[in-house]
C-alpha positions as CSV (number, residue, x, y, z in Angstrom):
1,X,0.0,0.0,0.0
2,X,2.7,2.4,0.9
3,X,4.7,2.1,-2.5
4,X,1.5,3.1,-4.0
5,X,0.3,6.0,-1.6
6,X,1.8,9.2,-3.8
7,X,0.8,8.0,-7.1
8,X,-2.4,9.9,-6.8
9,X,-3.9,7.7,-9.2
10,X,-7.5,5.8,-8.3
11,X,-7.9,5.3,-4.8
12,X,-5.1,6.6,-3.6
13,X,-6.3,10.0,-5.3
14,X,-9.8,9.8,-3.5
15,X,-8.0,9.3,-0.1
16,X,-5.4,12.1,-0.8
17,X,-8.3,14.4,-1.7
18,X,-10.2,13.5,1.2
19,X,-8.2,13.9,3.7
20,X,-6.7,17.2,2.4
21,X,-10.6,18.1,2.8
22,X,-10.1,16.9,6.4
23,X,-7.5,19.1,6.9
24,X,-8.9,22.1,6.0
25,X,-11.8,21.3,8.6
26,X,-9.8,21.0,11.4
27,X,-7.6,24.1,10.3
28,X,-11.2,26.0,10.1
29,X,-12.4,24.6,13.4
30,X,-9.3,25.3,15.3
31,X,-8.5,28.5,14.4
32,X,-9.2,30.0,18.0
33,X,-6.7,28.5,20.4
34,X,-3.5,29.9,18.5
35,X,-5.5,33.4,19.2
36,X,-7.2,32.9,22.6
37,X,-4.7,35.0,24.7
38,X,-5.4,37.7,21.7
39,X,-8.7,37.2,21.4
40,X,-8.9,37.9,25.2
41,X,-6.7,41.2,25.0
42,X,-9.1,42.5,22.1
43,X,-12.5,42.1,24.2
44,X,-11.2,42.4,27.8
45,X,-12.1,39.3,28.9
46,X,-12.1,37.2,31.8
47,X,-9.9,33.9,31.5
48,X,-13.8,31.7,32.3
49,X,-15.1,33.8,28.9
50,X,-12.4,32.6,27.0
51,X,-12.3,28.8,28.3
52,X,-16.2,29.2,27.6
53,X,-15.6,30.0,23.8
54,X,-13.5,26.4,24.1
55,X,-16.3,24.6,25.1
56,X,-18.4,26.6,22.4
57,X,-15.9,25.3,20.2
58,X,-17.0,21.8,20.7
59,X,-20.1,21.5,22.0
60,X,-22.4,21.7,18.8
61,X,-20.4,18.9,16.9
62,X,-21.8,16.4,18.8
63,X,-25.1,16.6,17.1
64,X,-23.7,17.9,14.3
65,X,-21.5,14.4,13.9
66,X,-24.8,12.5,14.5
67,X,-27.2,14.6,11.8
68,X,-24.1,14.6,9.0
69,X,-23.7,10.8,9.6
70,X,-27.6,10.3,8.5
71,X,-27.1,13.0,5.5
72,X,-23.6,10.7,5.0
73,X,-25.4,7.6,4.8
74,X,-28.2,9.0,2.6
75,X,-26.8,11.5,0.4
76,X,-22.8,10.2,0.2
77,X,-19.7,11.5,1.3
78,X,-19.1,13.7,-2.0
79,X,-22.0,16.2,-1.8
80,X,-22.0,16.4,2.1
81,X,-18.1,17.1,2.6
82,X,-18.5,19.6,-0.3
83,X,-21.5,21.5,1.5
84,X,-19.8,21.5,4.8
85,X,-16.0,23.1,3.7
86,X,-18.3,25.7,1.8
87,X,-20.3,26.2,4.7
88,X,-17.5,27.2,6.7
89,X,-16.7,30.5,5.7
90,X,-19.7,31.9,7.0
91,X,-19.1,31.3,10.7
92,X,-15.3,31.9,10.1
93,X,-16.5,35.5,8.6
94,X,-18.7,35.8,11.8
95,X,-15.9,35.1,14.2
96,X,-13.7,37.7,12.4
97,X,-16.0,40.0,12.0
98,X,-17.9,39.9,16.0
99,X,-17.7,43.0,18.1
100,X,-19.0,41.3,21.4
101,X,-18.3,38.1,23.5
102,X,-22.2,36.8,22.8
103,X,-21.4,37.3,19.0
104,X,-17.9,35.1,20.0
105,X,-19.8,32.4,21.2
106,X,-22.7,32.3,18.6
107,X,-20.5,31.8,15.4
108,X,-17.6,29.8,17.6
109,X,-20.9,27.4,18.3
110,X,-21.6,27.5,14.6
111,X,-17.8,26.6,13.6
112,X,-18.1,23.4,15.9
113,X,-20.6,22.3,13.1
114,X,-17.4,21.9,10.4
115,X,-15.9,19.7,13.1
116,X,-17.8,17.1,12.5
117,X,-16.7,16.5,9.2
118,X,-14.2,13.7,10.1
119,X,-17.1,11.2,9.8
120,X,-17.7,12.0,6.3
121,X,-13.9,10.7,5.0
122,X,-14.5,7.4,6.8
123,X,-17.2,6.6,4.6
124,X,-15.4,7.5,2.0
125,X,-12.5,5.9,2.7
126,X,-14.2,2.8,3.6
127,X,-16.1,2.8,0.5
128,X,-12.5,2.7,-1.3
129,X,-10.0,0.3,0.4
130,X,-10.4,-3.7,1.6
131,X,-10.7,-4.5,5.2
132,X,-7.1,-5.7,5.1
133,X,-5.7,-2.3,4.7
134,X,-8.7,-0.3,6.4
135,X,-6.3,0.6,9.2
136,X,-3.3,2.1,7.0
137,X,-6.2,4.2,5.1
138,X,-8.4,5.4,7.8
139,X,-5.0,6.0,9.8
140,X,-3.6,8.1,6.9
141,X,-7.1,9.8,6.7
142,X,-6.9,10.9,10.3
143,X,-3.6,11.3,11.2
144,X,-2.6,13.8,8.4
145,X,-6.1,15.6,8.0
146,X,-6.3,15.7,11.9
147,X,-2.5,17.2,11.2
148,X,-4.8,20.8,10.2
149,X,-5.1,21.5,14.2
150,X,-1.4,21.8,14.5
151,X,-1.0,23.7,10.8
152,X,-3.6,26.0,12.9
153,X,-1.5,26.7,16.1
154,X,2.0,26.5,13.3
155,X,1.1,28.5,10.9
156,X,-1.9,31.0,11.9
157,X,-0.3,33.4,14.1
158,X,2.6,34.2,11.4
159,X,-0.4,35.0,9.5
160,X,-1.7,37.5,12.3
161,X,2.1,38.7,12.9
162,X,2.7,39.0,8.4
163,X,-0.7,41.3,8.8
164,X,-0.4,43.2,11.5
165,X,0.0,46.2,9.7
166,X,-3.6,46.1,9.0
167,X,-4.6,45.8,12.5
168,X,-3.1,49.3,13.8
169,X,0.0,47.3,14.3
170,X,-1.7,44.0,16.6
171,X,-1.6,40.4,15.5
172,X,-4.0,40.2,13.2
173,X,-6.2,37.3,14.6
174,X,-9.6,38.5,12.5
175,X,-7.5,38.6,8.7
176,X,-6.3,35.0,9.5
177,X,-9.4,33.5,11.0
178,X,-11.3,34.7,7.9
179,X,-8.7,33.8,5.6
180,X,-9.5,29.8,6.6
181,X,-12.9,30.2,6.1
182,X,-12.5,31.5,2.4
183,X,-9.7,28.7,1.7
184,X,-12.2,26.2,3.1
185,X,-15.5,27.2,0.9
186,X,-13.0,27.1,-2.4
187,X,-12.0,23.5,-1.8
188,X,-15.2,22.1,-1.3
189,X,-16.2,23.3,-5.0
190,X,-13.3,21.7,-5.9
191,X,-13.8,18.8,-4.1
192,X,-17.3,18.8,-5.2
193,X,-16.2,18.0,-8.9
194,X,-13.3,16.0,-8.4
195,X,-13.9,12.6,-6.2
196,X,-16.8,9.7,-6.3
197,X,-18.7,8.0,-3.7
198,X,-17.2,4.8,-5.0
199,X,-15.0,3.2,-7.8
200,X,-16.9,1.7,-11.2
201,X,-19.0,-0.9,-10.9
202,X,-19.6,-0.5,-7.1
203,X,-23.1,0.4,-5.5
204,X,-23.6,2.6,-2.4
205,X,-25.3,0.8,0.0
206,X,-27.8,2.9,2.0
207,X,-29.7,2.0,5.1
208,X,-33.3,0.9,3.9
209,X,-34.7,3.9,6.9
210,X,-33.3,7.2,7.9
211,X,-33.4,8.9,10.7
212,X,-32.3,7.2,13.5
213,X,-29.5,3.9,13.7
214,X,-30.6,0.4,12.6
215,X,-29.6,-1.9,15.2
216,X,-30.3,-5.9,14.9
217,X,-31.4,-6.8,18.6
218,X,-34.0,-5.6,21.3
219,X,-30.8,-5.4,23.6
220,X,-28.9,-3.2,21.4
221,X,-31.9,-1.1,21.3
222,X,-32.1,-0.2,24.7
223,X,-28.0,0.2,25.0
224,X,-28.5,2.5,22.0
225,X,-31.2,4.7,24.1
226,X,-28.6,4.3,26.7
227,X,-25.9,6.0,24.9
228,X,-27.9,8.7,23.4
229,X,-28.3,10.2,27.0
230,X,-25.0,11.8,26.9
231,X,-24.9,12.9,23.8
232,X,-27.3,15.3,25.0
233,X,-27.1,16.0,28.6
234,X,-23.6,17.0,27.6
235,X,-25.0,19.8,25.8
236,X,-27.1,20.6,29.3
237,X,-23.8,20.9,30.6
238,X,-22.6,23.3,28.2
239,X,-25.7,25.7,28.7
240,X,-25.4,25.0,32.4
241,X,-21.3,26.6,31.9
242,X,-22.9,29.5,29.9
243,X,-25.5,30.4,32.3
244,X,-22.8,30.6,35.0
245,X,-20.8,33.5,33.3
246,X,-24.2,35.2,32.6
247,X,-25.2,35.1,29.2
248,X,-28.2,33.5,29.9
249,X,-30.8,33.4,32.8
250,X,-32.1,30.9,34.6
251,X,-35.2,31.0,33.0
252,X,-33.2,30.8,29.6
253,X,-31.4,27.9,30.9
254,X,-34.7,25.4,31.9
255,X,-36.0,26.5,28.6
256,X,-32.8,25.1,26.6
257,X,-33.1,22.3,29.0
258,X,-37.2,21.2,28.3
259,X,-35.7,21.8,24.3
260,X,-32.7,19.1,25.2
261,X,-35.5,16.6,26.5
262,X,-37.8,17.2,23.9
263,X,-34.8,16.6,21.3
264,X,-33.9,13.5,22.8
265,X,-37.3,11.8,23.0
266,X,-37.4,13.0,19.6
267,X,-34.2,11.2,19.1
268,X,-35.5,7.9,20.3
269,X,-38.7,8.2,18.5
270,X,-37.0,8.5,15.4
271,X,-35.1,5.0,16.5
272,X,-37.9,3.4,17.4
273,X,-39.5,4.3,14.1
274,X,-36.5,2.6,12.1
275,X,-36.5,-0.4,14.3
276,X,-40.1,-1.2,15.4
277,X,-40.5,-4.0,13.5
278,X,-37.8,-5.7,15.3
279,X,-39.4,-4.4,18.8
280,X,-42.4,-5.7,18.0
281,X,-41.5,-8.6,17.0
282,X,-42.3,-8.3,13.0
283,X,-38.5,-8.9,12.4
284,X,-36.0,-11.4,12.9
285,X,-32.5,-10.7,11.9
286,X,-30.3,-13.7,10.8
287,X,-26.9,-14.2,12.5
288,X,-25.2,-12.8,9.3
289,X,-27.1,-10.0,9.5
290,X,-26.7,-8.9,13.3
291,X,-23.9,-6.8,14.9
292,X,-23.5,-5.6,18.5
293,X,-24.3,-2.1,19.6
294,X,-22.1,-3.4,22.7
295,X,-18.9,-2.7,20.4
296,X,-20.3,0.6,19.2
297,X,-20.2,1.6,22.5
298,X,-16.9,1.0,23.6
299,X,-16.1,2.2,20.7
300,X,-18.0,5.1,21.8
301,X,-16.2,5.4,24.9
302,X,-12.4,4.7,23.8
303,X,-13.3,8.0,21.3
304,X,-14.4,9.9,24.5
305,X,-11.1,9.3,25.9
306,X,-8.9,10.0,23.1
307,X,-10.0,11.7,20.5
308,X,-12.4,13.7,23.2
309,X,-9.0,14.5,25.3
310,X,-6.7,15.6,22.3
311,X,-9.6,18.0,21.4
312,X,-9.6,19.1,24.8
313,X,-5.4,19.5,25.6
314,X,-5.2,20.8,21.2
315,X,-7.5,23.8,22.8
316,X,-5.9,24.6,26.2
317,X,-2.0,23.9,25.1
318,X,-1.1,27.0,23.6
319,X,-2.1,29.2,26.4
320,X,-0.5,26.3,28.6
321,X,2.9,26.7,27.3
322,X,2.5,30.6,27.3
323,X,1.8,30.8,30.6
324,X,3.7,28.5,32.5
325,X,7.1,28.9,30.7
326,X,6.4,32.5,29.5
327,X,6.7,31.9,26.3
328,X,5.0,34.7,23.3
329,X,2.3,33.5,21.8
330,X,3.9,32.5,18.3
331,X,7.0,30.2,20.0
332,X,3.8,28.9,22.4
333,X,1.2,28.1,19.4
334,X,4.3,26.3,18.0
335,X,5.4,24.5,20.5
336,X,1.7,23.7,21.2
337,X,1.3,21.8,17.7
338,X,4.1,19.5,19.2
339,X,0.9,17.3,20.4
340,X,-1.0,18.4,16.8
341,X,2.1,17.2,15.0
342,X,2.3,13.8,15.9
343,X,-1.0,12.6,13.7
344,X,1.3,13.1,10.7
345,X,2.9,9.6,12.2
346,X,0.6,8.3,15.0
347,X,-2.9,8.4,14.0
348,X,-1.5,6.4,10.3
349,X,0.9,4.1,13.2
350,X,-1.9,3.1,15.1
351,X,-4.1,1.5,12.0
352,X,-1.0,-0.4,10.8
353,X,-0.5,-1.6,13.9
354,X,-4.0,-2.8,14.2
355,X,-3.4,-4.2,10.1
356,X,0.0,-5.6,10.9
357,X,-0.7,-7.3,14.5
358,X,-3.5,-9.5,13.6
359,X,-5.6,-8.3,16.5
360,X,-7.5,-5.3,16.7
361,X,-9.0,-5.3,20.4
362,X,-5.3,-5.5,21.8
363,X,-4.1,-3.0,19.7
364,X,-6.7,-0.8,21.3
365,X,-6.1,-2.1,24.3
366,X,-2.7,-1.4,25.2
367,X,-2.7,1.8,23.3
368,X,-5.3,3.3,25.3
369,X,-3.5,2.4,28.7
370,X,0.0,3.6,27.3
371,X,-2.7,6.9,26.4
372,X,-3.4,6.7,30.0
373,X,-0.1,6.4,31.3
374,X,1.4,9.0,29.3
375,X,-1.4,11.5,30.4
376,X,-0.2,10.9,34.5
377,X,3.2,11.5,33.1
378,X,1.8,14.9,32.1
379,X,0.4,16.2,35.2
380,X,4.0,16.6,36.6
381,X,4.9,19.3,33.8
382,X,4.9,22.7,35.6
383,X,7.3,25.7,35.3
384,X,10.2,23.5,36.8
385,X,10.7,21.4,34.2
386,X,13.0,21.9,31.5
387,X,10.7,23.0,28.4
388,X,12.5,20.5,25.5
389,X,11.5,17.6,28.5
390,X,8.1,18.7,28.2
391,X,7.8,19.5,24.7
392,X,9.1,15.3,24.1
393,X,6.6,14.3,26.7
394,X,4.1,16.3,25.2
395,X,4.7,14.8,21.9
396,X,4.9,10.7,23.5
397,X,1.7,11.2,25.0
398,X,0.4,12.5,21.6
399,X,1.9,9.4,19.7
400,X,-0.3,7.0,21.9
401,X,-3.7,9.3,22.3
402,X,-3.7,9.7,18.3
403,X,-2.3,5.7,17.6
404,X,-5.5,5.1,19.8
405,X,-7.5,6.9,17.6
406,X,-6.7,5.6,14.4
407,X,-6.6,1.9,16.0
408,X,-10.6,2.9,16.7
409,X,-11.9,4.2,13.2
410,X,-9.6,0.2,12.0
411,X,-12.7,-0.9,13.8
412,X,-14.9,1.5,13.3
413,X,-15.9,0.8,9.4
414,X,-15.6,-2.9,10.2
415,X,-18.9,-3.1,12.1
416,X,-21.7,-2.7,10.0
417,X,-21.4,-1.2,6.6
418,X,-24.5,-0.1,5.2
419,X,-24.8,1.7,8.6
420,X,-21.0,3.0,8.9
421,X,-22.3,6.3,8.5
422,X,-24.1,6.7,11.7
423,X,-21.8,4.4,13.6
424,X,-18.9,6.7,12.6
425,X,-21.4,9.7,13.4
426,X,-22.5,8.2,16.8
427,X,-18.5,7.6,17.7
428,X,-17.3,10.6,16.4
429,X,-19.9,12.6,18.6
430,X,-18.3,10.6,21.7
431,X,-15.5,12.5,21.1
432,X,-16.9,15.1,21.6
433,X,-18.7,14.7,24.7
434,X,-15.2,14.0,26.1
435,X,-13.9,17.2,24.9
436,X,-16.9,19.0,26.3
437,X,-16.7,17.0,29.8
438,X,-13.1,17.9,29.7
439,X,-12.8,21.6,29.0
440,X,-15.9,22.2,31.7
441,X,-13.9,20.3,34.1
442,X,-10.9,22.4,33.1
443,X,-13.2,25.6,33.2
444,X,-14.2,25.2,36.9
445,X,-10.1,24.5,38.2
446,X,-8.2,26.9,39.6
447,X,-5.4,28.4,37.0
448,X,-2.1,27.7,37.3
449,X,0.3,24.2,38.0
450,X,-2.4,23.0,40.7
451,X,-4.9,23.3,37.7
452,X,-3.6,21.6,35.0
453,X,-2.1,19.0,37.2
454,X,-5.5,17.9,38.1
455,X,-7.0,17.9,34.3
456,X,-4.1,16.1,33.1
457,X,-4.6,13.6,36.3
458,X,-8.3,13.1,35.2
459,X,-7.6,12.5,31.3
460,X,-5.6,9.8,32.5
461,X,-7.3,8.2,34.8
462,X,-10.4,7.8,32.6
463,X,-8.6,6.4,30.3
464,X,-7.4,3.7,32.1
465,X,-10.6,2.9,33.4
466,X,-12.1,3.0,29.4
467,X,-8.4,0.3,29.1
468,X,-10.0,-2.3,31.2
469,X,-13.6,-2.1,29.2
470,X,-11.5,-2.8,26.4
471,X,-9.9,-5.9,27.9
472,X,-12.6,-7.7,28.9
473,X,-15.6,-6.7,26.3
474,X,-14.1,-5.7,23.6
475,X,-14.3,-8.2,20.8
476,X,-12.4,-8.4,17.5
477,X,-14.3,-8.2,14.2
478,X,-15.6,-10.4,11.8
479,X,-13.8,-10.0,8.5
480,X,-10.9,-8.0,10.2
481,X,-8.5,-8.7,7.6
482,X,-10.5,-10.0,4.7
483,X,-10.0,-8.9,0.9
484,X,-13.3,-7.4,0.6
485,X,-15.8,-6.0,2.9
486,X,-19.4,-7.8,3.5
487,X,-21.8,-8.2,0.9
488,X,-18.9,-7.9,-2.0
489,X,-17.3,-10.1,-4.1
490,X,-14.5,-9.6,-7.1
491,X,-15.7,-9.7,-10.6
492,X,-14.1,-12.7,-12.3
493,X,-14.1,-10.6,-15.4
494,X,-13.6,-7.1,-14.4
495,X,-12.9,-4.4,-16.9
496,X,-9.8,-2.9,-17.2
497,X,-8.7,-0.5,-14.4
498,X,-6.4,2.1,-13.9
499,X,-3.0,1.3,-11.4
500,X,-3.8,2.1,-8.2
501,X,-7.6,1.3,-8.5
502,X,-9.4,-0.7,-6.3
503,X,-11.0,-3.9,-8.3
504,X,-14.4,-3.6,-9.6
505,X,-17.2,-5.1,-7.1
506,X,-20.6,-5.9,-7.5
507,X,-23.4,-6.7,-4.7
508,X,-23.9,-9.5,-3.7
């Protein structure tokens, strides 16, 4: 596979334009945290407003994953990744352009929204590569689009610095925030008319109802209603956090909570609808047919701990480094996508390792406690410590959060295909739920060494306890490392294809 990565011919040119289109997103979507100390200089505000635009940051994503993984499924990853890079020059044109903090928080809750792009290039990459290499290709999908958080902290505040002289001589945060936006809008046309759902001859399988996740047991349904529960209470928590710094009332605050319940029971209506048969006992699924929401939701969980906390430490680390070794904010934001830069490796390490090692549960097992470890290793990093010591600890800690990662989305596509859309969305959301849990956590702590010690302390702690799920319910796959993903077979007479292609496939 890794002769043929940079011939940008057939599916290696769908996965290099995809996750390019990944990249971009995550450039967009962290554009803040290399600005957050100017950002807070601009408006005068308090060090709980700007942690609260963090959260913001995150919070509407987890929907947002969970809605674009239905539109995924249904409409395919070419037309939805296109709509979503062009929508992201309007909140990135709102951010540069707001004069107060609640105009800060309204579009920074609109920008969380292009987060939850990384969903859409696992469908797509899935639809592309064989099980046996799913890993590699997922891992190079995530790992160097996810790289776009530390091209943000790298490259952004040159930008600001380059432009200053349009800012009455400031760092230009506003010119460079917008500038992403624009970049972002232009690729999706050109992604639009440039990549396919799948190669010739394949069909795009669709769940046969929308709206809510198939699942193939009464048991899975009711873990399913299970899980849903924090994918919105976390977003009580977020309009709890808001309501504390006074931008909305109490009154404001039950209100967004009856809407939360309301969407919720919504939620699980919509499940019931796609699934009633099989509660009512109209439909039996065969054992081919059936997978295990169980797996989904560790799945669920080992995303909550990694991908939530690197989404959590990408948005507090530049300000981290600034502060405690009093650093300026370009060497910081640098030093900062020390963690950011590790995907370009990790995230691509992590699903060869779960290709090359034969077994993906203990790949994801011992990556997430060496996550876990390295995260108590952490907490001791404090104004003593010799900076290059805590930028390379920084940096192992990153290799095994972001290995974690891309050992999950090896799995991930593996489950259930026609629904890989919605499991992706549902897992991807988890994510976020940790990064929202986590920056709340890291809102209400003191500043300072005590601080950060304790949020580093917590990240690792849950994710050894998420380490032992994986050990003892975790199970591996069917088809793991097979040539062709379920309900496919070669052609025995394909037509000609170009190098690099994937082979024409046909349903069964």
């Amino acid at each position: 596979m890794f002769r043929e990565l940079f011939s940008f011919r057939g599916r290696y040119r769908i996965l290099h334009l995809t996750w390019f289109a990944f990249f971009l997103s995550f450039v967009v979507w962290f554009n803040f945290a290399p600005f957050s100390t100017a950002v807070k200089e601009t408006f005068n505000l308090s060090v709980g407003q700007v942690r609260t635009i963090a959260i913001c940051n995150v919070a509407l994503t987890v929907p947002a994953r969970i809605i674009i993984g239905i539109f995924l499924d249904k409409y395919g990853p070419r037309i939805t990744y296109s709509l979503l890079l062009m929508f992201a020059a309007i909140p990135c044109l709102a951010f540069a352009m707001a004069q107060d903090f609640t105009q800060l928080v309204i579009s920074r809750l609109a920008l969380g929204i292009v987060g939850a792009g990384f969903v859409i290039g696992i469908r797509m990459v899935a639809e592309w590569f064989p099980p046996k290499e799913i890993g590699r290709a997922e891992g190079i999908y995530g790992g160097w689009g996810n790289f776009g958080s530390a091209a943000a902290a790298f490259t952004l505040p040159s930008i600001g610095v380059a432009t200053a002289f349009l800012a009455a001589g400031q760092i230009n945060w506003r010119f460079a925030i917008a500038l992403t936006g624009i970049v972002a809008a232009i690729y999706g046309c050109f992604y639009l008319f440039n990549v396919e759902d799948t190669p010739p001859g394949k069909v795009y399988q669709k769940p046969k109802r929308h709206g809510g996740m198939e699942v193939t047991t009464k048991k899975s349904f009711w873990l399913l209603m299970l899980m849903n529960v924090p994918l919105v209470g976390i977003l009580g928590v977020l309009a709890w956090r808001i309501s504390r710094i006074g931008l909305i009332n109490q009154t404001q605050f039950l209100l967004i909570c009856l809407f939360l319940v309301g969407l919720y029971l919504f939620q699980a209506y919509k499940s019931w609808d796609v699934n009633q048969d099989l509660m009512k006992g109209k439909k039996r699924y065969s054992a081919k047919e059936r997978y295990e929401f169980s797996q989904v939701a560790i799945l669920e969980l080992t995303y909550f701990v990694n991908f939530g906390s690197e989404l959590a430490v990408v948005s507090m680390l530049p300000g981290f480094f600034e502060t405690t070794f009093t650093l300026d904010k370009v060497f910081a934001g640098m030093i900062a996508a020390s963690y950011a830069f590790m995907n370009l490796a990790a995230r691509p390490g992590g699903g060869w390792i779960s290709d090359a090692l034969g077994s993906r549960k203990w790949t994801m097992t011992v990556l997430t406690g060496s996550m876990g470890i390295g995260y108590l290793l952490m907490s001791g990093v404090n104004s003593n410590l010799w900076l290059p010591l805590a930028v390379m600890l920084t940096m192992l800690c990153s290799f095994f959060v972001q290995a974690g990662e891309g050992s999950t989305f090896a799995i991930v596509p593996l489950i259930k295909r026609r629904v890989t859309g919605q499991v992706a969305g549902n897992v991807g959301a988890y994510g976020n739920v940790g990064a929202v849990a986590y920056l709340t956590l890291y809102s209400l702590l003191p500043a300072g060494d005590v601080g950060n010690r304790i949020f580093f302390q917590t990240l690792g702690v849950a994710a050894l306890i998420v380490t032992f799920m994986c050990w003892f319910f975790l199970k591996e796959p069917k088809g793991s490392f097979a040539e062709h993903h379920e309900g496919e077979t070669e052609l025995q007479t394909a037509p000609e294809i170009a190098p690099g292609t994937y082979p024409v496939l046909s349903e069964e």
